[in-house]
MARDREN-920417 format. One record per residue (C-alpha): chain; x, y, z; residue number from 1. Coordinates in Angstrom, 2 decimals. Example, Ala and Ser with C-alpha at 12.3 -4.5 7.8 and 13.67 -1.06 7.14 Angstrom:
2
<pt mol="A" xx="12.30" yy="-4.50" zz="7.80" seq="1"/>
<pt mol="A" xx="13.67" yy="-1.06" zz="7.14" seq="2"/>
***
This chain:
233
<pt mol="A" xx="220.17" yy="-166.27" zz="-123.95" seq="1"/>
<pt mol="A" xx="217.87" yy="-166.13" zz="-120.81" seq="2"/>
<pt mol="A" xx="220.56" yy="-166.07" zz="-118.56" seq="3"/>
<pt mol="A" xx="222.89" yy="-163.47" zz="-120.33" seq="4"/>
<pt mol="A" xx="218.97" yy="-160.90" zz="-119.93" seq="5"/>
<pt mol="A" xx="218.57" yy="-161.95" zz="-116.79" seq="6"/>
<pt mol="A" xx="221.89" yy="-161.11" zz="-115.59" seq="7"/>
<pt mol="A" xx="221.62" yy="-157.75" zz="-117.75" seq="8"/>
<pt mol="A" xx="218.38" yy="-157.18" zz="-116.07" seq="9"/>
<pt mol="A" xx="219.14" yy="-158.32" zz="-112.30" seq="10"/>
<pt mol="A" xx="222.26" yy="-155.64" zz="-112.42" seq="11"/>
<pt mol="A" xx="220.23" yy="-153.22" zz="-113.68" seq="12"/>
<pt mol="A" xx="217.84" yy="-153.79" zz="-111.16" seq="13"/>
<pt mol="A" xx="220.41" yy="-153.67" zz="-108.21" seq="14"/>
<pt mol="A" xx="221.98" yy="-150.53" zz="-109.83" seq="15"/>
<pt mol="A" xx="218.28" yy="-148.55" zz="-110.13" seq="16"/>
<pt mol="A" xx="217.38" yy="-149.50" zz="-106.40" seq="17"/>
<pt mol="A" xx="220.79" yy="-148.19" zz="-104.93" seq="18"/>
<pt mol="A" xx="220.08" yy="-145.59" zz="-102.53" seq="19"/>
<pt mol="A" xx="220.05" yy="-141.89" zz="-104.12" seq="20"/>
<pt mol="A" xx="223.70" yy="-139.80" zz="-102.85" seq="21"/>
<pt mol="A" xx="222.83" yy="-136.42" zz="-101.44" seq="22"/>
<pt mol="A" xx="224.58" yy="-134.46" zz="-104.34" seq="23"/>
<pt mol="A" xx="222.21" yy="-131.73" zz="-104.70" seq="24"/>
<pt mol="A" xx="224.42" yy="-129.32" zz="-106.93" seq="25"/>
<pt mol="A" xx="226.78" yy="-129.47" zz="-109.56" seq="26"/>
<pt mol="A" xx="229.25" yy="-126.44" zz="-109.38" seq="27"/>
<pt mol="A" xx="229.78" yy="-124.81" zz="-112.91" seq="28"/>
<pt mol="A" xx="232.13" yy="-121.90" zz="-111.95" seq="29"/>
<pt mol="A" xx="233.81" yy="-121.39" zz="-108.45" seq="30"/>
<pt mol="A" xx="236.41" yy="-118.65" zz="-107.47" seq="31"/>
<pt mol="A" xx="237.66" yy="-121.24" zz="-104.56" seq="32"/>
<pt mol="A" xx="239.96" yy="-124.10" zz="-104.95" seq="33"/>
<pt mol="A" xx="237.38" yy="-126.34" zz="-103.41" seq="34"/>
<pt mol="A" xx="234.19" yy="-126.80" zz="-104.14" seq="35"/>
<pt mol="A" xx="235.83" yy="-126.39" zz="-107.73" seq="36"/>
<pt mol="A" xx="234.10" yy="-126.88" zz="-111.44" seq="37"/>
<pt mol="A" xx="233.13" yy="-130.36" zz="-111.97" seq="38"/>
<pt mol="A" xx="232.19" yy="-130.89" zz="-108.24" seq="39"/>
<pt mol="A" xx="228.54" yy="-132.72" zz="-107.09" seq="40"/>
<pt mol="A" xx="227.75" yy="-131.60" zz="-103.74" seq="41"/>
<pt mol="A" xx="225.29" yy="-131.69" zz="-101.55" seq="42"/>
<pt mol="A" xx="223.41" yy="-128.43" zz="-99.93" seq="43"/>
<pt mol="A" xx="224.84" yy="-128.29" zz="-96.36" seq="44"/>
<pt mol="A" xx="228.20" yy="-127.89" zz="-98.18" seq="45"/>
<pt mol="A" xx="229.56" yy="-124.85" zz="-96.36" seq="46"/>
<pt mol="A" xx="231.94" yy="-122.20" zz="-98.60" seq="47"/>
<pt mol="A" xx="233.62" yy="-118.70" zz="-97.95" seq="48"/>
<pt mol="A" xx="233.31" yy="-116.08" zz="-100.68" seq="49"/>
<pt mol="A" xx="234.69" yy="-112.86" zz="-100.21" seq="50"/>
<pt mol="A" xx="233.25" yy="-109.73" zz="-101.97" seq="51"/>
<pt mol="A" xx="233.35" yy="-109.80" zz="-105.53" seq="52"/>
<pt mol="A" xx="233.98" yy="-113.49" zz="-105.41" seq="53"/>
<pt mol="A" xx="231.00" yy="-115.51" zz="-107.21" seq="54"/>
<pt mol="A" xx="230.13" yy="-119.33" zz="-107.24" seq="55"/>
<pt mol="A" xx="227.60" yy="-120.64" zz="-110.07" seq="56"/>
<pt mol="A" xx="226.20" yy="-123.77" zz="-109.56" seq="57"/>
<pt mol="A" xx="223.68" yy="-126.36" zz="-110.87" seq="58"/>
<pt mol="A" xx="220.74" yy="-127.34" zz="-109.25" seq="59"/>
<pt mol="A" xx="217.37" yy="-129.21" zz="-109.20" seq="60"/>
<pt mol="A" xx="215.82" yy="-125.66" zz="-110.02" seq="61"/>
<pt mol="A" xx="218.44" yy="-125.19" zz="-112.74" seq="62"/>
<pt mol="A" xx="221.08" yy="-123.14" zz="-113.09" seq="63"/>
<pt mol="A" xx="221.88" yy="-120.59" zz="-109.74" seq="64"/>
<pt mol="A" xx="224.91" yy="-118.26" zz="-108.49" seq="65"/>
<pt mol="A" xx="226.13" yy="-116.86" zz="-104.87" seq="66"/>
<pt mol="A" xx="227.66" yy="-113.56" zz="-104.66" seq="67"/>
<pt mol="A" xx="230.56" yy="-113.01" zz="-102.00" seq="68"/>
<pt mol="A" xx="230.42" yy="-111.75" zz="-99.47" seq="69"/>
<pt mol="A" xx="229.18" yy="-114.82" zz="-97.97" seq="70"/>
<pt mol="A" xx="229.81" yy="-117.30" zz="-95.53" seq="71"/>
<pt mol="A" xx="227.50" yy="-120.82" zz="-94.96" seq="72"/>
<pt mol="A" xx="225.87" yy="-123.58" zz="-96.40" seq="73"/>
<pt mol="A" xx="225.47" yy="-123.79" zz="-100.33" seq="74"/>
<pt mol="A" xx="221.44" yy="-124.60" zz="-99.62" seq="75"/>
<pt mol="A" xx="220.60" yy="-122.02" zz="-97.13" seq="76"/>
<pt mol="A" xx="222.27" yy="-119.22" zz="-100.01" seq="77"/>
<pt mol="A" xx="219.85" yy="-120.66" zz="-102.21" seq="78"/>
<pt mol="A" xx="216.60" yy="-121.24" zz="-100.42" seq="79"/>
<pt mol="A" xx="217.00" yy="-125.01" zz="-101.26" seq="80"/>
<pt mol="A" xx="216.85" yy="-128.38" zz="-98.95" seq="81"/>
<pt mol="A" xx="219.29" yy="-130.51" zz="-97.66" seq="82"/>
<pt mol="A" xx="217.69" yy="-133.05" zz="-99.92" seq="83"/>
<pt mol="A" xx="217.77" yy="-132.95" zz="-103.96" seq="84"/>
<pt mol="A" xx="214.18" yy="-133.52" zz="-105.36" seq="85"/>
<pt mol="A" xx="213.84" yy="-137.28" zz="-106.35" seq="86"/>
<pt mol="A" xx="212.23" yy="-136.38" zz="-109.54" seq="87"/>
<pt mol="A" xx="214.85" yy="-133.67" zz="-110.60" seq="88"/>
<pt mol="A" xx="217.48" yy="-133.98" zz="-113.76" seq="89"/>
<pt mol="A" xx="220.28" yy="-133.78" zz="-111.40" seq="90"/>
<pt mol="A" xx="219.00" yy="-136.82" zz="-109.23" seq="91"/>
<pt mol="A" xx="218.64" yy="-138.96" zz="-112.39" seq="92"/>
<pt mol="A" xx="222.30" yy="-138.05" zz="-113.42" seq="93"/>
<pt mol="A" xx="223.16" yy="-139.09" zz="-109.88" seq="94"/>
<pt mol="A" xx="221.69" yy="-142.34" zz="-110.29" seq="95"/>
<pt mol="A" xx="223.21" yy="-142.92" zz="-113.80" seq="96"/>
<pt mol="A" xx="226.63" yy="-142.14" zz="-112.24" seq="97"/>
<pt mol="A" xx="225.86" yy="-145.25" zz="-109.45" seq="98"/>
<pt mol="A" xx="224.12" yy="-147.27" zz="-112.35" seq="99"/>
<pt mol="A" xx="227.59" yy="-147.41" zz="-114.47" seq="100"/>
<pt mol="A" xx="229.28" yy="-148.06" zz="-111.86" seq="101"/>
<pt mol="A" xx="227.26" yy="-151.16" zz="-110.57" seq="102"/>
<pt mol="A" xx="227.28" yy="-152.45" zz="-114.00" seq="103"/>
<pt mol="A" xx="231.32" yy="-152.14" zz="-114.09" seq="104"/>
<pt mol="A" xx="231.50" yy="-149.53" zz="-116.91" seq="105"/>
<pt mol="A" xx="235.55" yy="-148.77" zz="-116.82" seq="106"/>
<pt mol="A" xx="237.28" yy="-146.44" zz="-118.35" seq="107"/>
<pt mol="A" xx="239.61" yy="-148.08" zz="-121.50" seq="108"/>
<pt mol="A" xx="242.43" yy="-144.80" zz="-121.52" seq="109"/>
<pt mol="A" xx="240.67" yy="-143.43" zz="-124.59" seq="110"/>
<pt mol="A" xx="238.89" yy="-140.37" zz="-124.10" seq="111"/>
<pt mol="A" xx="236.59" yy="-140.84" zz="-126.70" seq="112"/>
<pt mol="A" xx="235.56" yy="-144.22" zz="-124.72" seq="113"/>
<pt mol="A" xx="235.35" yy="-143.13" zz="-121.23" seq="114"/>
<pt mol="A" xx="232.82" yy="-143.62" zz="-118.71" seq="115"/>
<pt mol="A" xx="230.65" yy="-140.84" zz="-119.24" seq="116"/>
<pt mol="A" xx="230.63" yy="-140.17" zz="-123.30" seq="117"/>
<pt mol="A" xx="228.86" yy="-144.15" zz="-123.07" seq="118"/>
<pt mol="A" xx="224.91" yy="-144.86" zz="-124.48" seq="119"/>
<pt mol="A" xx="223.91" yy="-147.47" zz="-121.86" seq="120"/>
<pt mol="A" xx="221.79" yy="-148.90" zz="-124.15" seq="121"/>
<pt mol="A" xx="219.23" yy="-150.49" zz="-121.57" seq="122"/>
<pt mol="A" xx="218.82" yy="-147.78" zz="-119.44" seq="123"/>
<pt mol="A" xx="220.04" yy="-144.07" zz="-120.95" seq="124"/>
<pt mol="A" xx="216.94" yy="-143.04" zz="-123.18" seq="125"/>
<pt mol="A" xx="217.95" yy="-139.36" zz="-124.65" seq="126"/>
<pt mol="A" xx="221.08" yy="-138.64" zz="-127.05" seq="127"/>
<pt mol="A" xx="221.37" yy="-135.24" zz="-127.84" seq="128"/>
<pt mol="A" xx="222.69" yy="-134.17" zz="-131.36" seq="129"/>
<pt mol="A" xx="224.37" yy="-132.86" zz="-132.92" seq="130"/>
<pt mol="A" xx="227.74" yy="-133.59" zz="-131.88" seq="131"/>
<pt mol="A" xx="229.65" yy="-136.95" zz="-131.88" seq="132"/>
<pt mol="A" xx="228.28" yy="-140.28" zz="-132.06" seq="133"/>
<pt mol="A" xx="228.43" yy="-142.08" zz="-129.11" seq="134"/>
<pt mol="A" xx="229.84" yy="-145.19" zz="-128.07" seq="135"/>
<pt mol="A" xx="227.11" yy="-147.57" zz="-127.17" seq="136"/>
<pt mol="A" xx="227.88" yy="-149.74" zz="-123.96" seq="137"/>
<pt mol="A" xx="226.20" yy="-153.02" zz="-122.34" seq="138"/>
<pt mol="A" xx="227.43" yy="-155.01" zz="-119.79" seq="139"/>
<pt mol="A" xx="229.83" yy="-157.56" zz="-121.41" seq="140"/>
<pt mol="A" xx="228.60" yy="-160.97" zz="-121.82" seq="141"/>
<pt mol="A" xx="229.67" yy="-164.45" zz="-121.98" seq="142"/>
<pt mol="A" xx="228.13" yy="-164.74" zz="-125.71" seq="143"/>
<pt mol="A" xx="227.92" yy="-163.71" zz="-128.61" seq="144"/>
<pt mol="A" xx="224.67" yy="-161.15" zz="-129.17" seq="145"/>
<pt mol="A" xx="223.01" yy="-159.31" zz="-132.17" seq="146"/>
<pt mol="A" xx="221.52" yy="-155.93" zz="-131.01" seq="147"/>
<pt mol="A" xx="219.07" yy="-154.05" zz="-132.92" seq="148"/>
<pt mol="A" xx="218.20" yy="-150.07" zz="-133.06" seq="149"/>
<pt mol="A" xx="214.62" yy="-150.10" zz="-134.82" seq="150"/>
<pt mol="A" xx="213.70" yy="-147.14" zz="-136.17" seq="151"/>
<pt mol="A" xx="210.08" yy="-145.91" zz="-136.35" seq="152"/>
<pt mol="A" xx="209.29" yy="-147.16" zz="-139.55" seq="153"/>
<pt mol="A" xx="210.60" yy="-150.65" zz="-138.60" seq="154"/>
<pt mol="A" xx="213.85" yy="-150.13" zz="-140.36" seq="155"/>
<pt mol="A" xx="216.87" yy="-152.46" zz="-138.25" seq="156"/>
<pt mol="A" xx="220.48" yy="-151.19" zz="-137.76" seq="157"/>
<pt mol="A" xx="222.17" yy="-154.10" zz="-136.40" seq="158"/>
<pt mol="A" xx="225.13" yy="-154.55" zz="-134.25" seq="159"/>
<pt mol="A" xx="226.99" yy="-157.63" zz="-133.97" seq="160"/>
<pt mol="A" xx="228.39" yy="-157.92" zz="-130.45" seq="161"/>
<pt mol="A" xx="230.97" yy="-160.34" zz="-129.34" seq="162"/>
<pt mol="A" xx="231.26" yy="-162.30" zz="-126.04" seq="163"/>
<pt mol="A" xx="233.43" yy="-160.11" zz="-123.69" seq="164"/>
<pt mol="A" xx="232.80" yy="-156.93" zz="-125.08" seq="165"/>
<pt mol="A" xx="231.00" yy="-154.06" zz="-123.30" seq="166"/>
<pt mol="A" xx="231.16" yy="-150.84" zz="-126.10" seq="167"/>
<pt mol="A" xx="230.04" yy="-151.02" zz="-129.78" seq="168"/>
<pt mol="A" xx="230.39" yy="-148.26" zz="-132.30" seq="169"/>
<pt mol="A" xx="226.84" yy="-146.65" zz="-133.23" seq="170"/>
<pt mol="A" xx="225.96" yy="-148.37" zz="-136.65" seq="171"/>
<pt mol="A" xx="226.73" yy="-146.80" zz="-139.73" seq="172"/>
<pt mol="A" xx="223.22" yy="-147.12" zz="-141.44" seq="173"/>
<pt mol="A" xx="220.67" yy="-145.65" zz="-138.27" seq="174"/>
<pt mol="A" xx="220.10" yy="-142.36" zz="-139.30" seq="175"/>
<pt mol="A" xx="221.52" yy="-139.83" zz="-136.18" seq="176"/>
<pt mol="A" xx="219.83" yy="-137.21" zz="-136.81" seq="177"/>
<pt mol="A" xx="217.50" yy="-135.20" zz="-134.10" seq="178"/>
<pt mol="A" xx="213.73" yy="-136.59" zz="-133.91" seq="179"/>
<pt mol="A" xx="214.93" yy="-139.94" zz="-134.45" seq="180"/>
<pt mol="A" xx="213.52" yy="-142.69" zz="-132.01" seq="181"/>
<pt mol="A" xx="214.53" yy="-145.82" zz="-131.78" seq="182"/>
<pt mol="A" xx="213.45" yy="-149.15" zz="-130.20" seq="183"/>
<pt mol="A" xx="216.15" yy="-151.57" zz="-129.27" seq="184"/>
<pt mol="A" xx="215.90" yy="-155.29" zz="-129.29" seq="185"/>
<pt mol="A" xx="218.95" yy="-158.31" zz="-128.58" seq="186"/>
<pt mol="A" xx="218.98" yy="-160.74" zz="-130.10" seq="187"/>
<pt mol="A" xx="215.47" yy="-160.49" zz="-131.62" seq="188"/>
<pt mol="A" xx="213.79" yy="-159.58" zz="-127.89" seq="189"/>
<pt mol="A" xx="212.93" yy="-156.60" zz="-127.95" seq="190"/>
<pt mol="A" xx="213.97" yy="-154.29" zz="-124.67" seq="191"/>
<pt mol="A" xx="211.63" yy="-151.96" zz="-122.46" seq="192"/>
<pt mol="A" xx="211.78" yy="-148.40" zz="-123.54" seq="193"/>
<pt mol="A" xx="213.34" yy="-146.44" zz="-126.26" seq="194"/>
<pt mol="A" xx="215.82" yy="-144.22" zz="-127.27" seq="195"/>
<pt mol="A" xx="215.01" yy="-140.41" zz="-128.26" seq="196"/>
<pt mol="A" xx="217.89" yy="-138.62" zz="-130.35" seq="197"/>
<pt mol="A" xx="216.68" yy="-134.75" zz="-129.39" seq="198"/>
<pt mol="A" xx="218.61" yy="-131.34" zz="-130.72" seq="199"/>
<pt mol="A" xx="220.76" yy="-129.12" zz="-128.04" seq="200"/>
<pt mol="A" xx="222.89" yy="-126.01" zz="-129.18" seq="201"/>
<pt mol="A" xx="226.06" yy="-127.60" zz="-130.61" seq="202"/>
<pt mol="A" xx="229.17" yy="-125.48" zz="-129.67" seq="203"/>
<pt mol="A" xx="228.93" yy="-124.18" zz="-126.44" seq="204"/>
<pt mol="A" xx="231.01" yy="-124.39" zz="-123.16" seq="205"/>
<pt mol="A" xx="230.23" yy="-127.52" zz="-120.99" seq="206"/>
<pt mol="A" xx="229.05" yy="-125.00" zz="-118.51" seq="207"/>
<pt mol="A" xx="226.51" yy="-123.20" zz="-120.38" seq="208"/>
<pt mol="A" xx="225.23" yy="-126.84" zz="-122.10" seq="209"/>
<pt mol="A" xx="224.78" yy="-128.43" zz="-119.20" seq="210"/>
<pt mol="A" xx="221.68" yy="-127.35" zz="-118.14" seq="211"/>
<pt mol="A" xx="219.99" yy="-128.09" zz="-121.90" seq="212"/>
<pt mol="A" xx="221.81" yy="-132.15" zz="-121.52" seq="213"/>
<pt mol="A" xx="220.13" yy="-132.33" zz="-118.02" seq="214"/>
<pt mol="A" xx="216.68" yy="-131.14" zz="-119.11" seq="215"/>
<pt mol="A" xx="216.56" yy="-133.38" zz="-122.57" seq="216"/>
<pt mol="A" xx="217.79" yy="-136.27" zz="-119.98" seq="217"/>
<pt mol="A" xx="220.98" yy="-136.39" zz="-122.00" seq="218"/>
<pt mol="A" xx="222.71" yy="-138.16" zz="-119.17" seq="219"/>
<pt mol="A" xx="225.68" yy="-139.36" zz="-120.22" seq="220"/>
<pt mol="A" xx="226.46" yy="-136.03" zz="-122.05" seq="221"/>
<pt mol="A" xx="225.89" yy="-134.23" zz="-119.00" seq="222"/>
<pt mol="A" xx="228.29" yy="-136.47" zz="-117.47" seq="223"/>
<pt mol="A" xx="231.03" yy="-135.80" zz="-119.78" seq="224"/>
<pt mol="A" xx="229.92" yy="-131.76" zz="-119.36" seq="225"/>
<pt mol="A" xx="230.84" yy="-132.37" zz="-115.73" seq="226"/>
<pt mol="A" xx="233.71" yy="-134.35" zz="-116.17" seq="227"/>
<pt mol="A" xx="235.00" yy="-131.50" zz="-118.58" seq="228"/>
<pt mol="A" xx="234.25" yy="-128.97" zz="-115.90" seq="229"/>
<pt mol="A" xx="236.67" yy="-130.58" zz="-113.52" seq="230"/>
<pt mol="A" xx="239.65" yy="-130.78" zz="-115.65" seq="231"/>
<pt mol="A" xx="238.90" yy="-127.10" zz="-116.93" seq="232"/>
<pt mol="A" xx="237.12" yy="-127.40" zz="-119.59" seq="233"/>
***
């Protein structure tokens, strides 16, 4: 059992130390073909809008827009850095994004399942409600594990996990409801941190929720917001 946490921990570790991307915006609506919806880019990104034309954007400040006519770099429009903020909701959904992928997260073909609509149960702390349960994801392990949500009272939803498997189903009997908090523990050690289930608007258009996801640090939401935004959501 060491070894499996160790190995959990060590590519967590690897993943949180990778060096931060310059993505310092996350386009919401754009008139042009490219930078389009769903795009992270960084602030000397240089676009064309002609009058009339508008491009609405994400940012570390939150949510912004350039009006056409104009003709430069993303940043300069907006009075911002070449540089997101370290600190910033977008930089910690940057650094989700490269966390998955060092801990070979992978799409299965089911869109319920995908990459970005995954808990990472050691690492993503906020799940906003209401709104689907989500699939709950650890790197996949040569043994069998028993993982635990414990609620604030001490009550345990638990989750058998076999060898091999990377995504769980969120148990039937921990309450998912908004307020709940819940500390998580394999078998019987318990993890650093927590996990915060926090109320957003249900309903709305990936564009207009993002900005709520990214400031509850509902990460892996947000990600699926973006992902939405670049098929057209």
């Amino acid at each position: 059992m060491r070894n499996i946490l160790a190995g959990a921990f060590g590519a967590l570790f690897l993943a949180l130390a990778a060096p931060l991307a310059a993505q310092d915006y996350v386009v919401t609506a754009s008139p042009l073909a490219e930078p389009g919806p769903g795009r992270m880019v960084p602030a000397d990104t240089v676009v064309s809008l002609a009058a009339g034309q508008v491009l609405e954007l994400i940012g570390p400040a939150g949510p912004a827009r350039i009006e056409g006519p104009y003709e430069g770099a993303i940043g300069a429009a907006l009075g911002g850095g070449a540089q997101v903020a370290a600190a910033s909701p977008l930089a910690d959904l940057v650094r989700r994004r490269e966390r998955m992928t060092a801990l070979g997260a992978s799409r299965s073909g089911d869109a319920e399942t995908a990459t970005e609509t995954q808990l990472q149960l050691l690492a993503d702390g906020a799940w906003c409600v209401p709104g689907p349960k989500p699939t709950l994801f650890l790197a996949a392990a040569k043994a069998d594990r028993v993982v635990a949500l414990i609620g604030e009272g001490g009550a345990r939803a638990e989750i058998f996990w076999p060898a091999g498997e990377s995504t769980a189903a969120w148990p039937d009997d921990a309450p998912f409801t908004a307020g709940a908090r819940y500390r998580i523990a394999m078998n019987d050690v318990e993890m650093p941190g927590e996990l915060a289930l926090k109320p957003v608007p249900a309903g709305a258009a990936p564009a207009e929720t993002l900005p709520a996801l990214l400031e509850a640090g509902c990460l892996a939401q947000a990600e699926a917001a973006v992902a939405a935004l670049a098929k057209g959501g």
